[in-house]
C-alpha positions in Angstrom: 23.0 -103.6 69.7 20.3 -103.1 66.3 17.5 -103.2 68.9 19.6 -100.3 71.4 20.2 -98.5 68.2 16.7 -98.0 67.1 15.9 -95.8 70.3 18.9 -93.7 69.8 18.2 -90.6 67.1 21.0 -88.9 66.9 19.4 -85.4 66.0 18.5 -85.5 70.0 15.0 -87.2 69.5 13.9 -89.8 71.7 11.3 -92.5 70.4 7.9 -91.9 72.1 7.7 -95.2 73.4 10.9 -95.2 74.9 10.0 -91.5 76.9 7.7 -90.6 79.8 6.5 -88.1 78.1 5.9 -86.4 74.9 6.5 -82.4 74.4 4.0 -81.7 71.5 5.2 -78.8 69.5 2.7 -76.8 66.7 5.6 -75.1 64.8 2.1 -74.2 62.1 0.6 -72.3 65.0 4.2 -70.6 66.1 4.3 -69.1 62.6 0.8 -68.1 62.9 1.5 -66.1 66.3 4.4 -64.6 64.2 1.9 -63.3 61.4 -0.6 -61.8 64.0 1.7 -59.8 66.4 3.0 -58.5 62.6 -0.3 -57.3 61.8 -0.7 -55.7 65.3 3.0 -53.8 65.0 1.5 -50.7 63.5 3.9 -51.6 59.8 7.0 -51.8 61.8 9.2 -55.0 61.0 8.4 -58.1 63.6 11.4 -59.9 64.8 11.4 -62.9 66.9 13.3 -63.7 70.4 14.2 -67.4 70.2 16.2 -67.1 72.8 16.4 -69.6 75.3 16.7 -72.8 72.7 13.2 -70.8 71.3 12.0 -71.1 74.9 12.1 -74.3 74.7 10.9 -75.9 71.8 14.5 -75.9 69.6 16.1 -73.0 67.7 16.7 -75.9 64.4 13.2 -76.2 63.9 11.6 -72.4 65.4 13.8 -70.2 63.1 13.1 -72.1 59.6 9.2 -72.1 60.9 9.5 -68.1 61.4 11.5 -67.4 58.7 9.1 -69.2 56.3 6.6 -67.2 57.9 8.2 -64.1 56.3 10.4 -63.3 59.9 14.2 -61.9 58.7 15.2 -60.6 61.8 16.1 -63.1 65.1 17.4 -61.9 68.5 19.4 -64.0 71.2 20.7 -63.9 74.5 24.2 -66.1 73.6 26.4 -65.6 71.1 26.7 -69.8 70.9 22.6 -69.2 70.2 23.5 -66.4 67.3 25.5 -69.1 65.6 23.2 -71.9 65.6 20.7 -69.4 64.6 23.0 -68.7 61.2 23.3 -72.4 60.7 19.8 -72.6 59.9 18.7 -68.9 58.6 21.8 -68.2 57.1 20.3 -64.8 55.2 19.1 -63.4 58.3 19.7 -60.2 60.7 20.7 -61.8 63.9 21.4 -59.8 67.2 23.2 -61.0 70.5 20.8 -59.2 73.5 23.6 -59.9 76.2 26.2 -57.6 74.6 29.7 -58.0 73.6 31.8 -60.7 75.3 35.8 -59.5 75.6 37.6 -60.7 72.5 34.9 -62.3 70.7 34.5 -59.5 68.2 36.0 -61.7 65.5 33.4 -64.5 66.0 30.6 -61.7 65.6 32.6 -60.9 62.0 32.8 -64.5 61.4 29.1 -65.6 60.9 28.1 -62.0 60.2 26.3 -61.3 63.7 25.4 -58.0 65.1 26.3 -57.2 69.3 23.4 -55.2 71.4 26.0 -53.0 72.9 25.2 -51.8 76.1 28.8 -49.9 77.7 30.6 -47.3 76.6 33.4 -50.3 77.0 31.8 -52.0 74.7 31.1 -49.5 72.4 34.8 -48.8 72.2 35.6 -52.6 71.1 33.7 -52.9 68.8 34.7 -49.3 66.9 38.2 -50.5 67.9 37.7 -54.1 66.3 36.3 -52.3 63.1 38.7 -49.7 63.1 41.4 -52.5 62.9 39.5 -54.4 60.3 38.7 -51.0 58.3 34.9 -52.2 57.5 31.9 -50.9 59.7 29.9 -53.7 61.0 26.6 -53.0 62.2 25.5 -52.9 65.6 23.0 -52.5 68.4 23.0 -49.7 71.2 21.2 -50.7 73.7 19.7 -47.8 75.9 18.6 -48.4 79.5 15.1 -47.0 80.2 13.9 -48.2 83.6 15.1 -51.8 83.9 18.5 -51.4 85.5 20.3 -54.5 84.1 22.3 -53.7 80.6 22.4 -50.9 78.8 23.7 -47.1 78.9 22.0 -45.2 81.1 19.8 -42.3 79.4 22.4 -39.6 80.5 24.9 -41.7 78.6 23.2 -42.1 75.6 22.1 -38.7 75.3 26.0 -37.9 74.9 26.1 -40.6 72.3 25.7 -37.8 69.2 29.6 -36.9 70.4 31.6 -39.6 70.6 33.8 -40.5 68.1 33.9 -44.1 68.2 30.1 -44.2 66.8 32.3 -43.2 63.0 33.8 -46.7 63.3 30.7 -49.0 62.7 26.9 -48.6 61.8 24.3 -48.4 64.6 21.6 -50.5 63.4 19.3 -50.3 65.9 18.9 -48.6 68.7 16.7 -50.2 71.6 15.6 -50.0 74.9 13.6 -52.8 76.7 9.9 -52.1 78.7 10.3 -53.3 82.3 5.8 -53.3 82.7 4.6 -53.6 79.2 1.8 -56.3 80.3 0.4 -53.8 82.9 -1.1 -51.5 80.6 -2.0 -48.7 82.8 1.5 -48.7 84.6 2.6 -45.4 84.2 6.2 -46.2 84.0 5.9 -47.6 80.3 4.8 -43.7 79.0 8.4 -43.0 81.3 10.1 -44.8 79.3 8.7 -44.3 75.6 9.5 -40.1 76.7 12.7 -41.5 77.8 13.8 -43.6 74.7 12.4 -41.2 72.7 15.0 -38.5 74.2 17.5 -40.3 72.8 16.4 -41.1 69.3 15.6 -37.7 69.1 19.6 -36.8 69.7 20.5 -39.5 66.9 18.0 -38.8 64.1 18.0 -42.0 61.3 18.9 -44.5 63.4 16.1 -47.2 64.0 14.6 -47.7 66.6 13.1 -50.3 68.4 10.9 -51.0 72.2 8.4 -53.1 72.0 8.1 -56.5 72.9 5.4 -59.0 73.0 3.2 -57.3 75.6 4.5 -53.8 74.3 2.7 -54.6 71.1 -0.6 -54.4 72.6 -0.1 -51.6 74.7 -3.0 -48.5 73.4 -0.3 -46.0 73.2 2.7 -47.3 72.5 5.2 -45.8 69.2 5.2 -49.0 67.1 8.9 -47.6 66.3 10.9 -49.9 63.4 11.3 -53.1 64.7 9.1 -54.8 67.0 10.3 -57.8 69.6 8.5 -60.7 70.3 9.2 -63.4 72.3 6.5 -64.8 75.2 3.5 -64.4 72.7 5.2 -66.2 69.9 5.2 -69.4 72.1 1.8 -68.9 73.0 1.9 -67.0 76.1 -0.7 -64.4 76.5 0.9 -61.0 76.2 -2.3 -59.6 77.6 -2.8 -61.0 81.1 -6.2 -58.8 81.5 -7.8 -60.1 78.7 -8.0 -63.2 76.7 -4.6 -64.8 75.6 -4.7 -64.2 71.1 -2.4 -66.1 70.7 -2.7 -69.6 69.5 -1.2 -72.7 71.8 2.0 -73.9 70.7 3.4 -76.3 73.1 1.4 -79.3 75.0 2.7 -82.1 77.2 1.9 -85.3 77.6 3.2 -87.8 80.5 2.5 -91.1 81.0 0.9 -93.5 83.5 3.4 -95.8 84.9 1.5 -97.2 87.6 -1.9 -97.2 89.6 -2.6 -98.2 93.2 -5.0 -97.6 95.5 -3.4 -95.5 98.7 -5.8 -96.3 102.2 -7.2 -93.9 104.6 -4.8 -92.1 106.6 -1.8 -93.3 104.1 0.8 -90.7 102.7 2.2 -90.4 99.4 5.7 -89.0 98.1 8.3 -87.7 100.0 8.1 -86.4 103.8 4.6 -87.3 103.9 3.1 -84.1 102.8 0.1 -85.5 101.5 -2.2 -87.6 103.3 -5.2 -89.6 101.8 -8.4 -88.7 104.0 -10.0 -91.5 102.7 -9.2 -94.6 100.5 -7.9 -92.7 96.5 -6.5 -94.3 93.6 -3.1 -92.4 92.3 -1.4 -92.5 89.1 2.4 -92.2 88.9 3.5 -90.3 85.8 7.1 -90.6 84.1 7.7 -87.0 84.3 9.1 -84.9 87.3 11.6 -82.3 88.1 14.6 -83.7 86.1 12.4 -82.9 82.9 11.8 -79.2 84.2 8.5 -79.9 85.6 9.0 -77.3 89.0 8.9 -79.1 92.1 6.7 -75.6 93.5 4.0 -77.3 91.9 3.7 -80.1 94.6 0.6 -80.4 96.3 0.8 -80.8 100.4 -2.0 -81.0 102.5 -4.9 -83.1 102.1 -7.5 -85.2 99.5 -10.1 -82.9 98.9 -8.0 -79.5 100.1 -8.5 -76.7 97.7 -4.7 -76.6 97.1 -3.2 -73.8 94.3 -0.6 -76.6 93.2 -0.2 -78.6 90.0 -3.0 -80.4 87.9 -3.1 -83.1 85.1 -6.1 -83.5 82.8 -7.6 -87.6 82.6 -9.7 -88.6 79.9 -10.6 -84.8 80.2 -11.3 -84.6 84.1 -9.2 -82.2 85.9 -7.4 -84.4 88.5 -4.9 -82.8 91.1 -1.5 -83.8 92.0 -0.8 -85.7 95.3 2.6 -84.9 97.4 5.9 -83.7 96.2 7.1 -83.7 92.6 9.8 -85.9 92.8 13.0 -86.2 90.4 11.4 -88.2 87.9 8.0 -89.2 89.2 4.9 -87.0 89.6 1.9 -88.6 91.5 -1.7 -87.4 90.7 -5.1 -88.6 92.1 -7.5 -89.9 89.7 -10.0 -91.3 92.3 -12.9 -89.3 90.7 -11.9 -90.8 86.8 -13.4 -94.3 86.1 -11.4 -97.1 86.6 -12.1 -98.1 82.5 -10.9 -95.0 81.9 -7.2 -94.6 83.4 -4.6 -97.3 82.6 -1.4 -98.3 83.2 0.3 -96.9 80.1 -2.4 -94.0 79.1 -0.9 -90.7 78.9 -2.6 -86.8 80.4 -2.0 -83.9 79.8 -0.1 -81.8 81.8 0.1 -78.4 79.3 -3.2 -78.3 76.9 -6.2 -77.1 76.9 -7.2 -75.2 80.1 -4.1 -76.2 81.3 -2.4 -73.3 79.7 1.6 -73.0 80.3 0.3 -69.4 81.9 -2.1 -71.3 84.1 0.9 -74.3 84.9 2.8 -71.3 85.4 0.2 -69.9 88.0 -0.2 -73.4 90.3 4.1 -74.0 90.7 3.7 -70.4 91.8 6.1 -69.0 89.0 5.2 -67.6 85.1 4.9 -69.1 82.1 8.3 -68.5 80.6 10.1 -70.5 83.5 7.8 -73.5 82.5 8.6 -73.4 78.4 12.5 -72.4 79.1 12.9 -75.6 81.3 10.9 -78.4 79.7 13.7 -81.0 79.4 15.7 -83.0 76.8 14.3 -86.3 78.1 10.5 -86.3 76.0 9.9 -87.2 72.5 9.0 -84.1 70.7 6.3 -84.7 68.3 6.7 -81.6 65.7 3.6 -80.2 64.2 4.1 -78.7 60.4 6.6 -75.9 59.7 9.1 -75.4 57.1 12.8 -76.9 57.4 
């Protein structure tokens, strides 16, 4: 039982020689993202998204790595996100982006969180729950400028200035979300900065607040009061057109569990998708959908095909994958790597260096966010400075 014991952590680790793979995670270059989109947001305030677990990489350790950084404002999706947020920032402004759940206004009261209301209905609870309480806790409005998911339409809010219920609690913030910010030249970004700016023209004092990571960098944008990052913070590029700035914060490393040579004219993985033209040694990594690696990124056709499909870097050589990513096995041919070179046991790199979680995101045929917001609980996560 002492030997089973020292691979369990009960903080949720997992001991690196007990995992197929290891989730390497540079809190020192999160902070750093932090710092420059801040110096790009024009002197507004730069909050953080870390929704998502932080995309990925653990609210526990993001948040006291941003707020160290000098961040004192955090946005979620989940109100069970808001509160583990509190847990560890317990001085910060925290905001709740997928509005106000029926009767959980007294949870919001409870661990001092602030709603993104996006309904008249929900406008109306809240001033009803404060009412009731006779305190005015602060809030969100959440205006819908183009996106068509939450929010009041701009109609709505411009009738905001009128209703009463607005007496009962503090609007905060008001926000609207860009639907194109990383296609600068879309013209339906101006659309809705005219449109958001309708509104906060109709509510003079209140904050506002539209950018996000990719709004940030956009030549014409109001920097408003509050700026919203997310993507760039983990190290997406915010800037598809150009060169990512943003440092790298996440890399993964799976390992080798086997090697064997497949013959001419021999398949490998399931159905058969991918047949060896001639005689190629494959690798079998410890990693595969089950740890959020997408299955789109399987490889079916032939050795030597130019396929658009996943990639692994071995001893630095660029070495594609070979049939279907499994459940929990990923096959990759490393014919062209010397055989002193690859062993049973050696780890590669599936996100680092020109493997980019935008360009992993490109070869499963999906975007970078999908790939951070689904790596899995089953790695060791190696932790890279920080605070907390």
């Amino acid at each position: 039982m002492t030997e089973l014991n020292s691979h369990i952590n009960t903080s949720g680790g997992i001991p690196e020689d007990a995992a197929g793979g290891i989730l390497h995670i540079d809190l020192d270059a999160l902070a750093s993202n932090w710092r420059s989109l801040r110096d790009h947001a024009g002197g507004a305030e730069t909050a953080a998204v870390v929704k998502a677990n932080a995309y990925g990489i653990g609210i526990e350790r993001a948040v006291p790595a941003l707020n160290g950084a000098g961040c004192r404002t955090f946005f979620v999706a989940h109100l069970s996100e808001a509160i583990r947020v509190r847990a560890v920032a317990p001085d910060a402004t925290v905001y709740v982006l997928n509005g106000l759940f029926t009767g959980t206004s007294s949870t919001y009261a409870e661990f001092d969180l602030r709603p993104v209301l996006g309904s008249f209905e929900e406008i109306d609870e809240w001033a009803g729950f404060c009412r009731a309480q006779s305190q005015k806790r602060k809030a969100a409005i959440h205006v819908d400028t183009g996106m068509n998911r939450l929010g009041l339409t701009v109609p709505q809010g411009l009738t905001l200035r009128d209703r009463t219920e607005l007496k009962d609690f503090e609007t905060a913030l008001l926000m609207s979300h860009f639907v194109s910010a990383e296609e600068s030249d879309n013209p339906l970004n101006r659309q809705q900065i005219e449109a958001l700016e309708a509104v906060r023209s109709s509510l003079p004092g209140i904050p506002a607040s539209l950018p996000n990571s990719s709004g940030i960098f956009l030549g014409d944008k109001p920097a408003y009061d509050l700026v919203r990052p997310g993507y760039a913070l983990y190290g997406g590029n915010p800037t598809p057109d150009r060169d990512n700035p943003m440092k790298p914060v996440v890399g993964l490393e799976a390992r080798i569990v086997q090697l064997r040579w497949v013959e001419a004219d021999h398949t490998v993985g399931y159905n058969g998708r991918w047949l060896a033209l001639t005689r190629r040694r494959i690798a079998t990594l410890s990693v595969g959908y089950a740890d959020g690696y997408p299955r789109a990124a399987s490889a079916r056709g032939k050795s030597g095909d130019e396929l658009l499909a996943g990639m692994a870097l071995v001893a630095g050589r660029p070495c594609p994958f070979a049939g279907n990513v499994s459940m929990d096995l990923i096959t990759i041919d490393v014919t062209d790597v010397p055989e002193n070179q690859v062993q049973r046991g050696d780890t590669v790199t599936l996100i680092g260096g020109d493997l980019t979680v935008d360009e992993v995101g490109r070869r499963s045929g999906t975007i970078g966010y999908e790939i951070l917001t689904n790596l899995g609980q089953r790695y060791a996560r190696a932790y890279r400075g920080g605070q907390g």
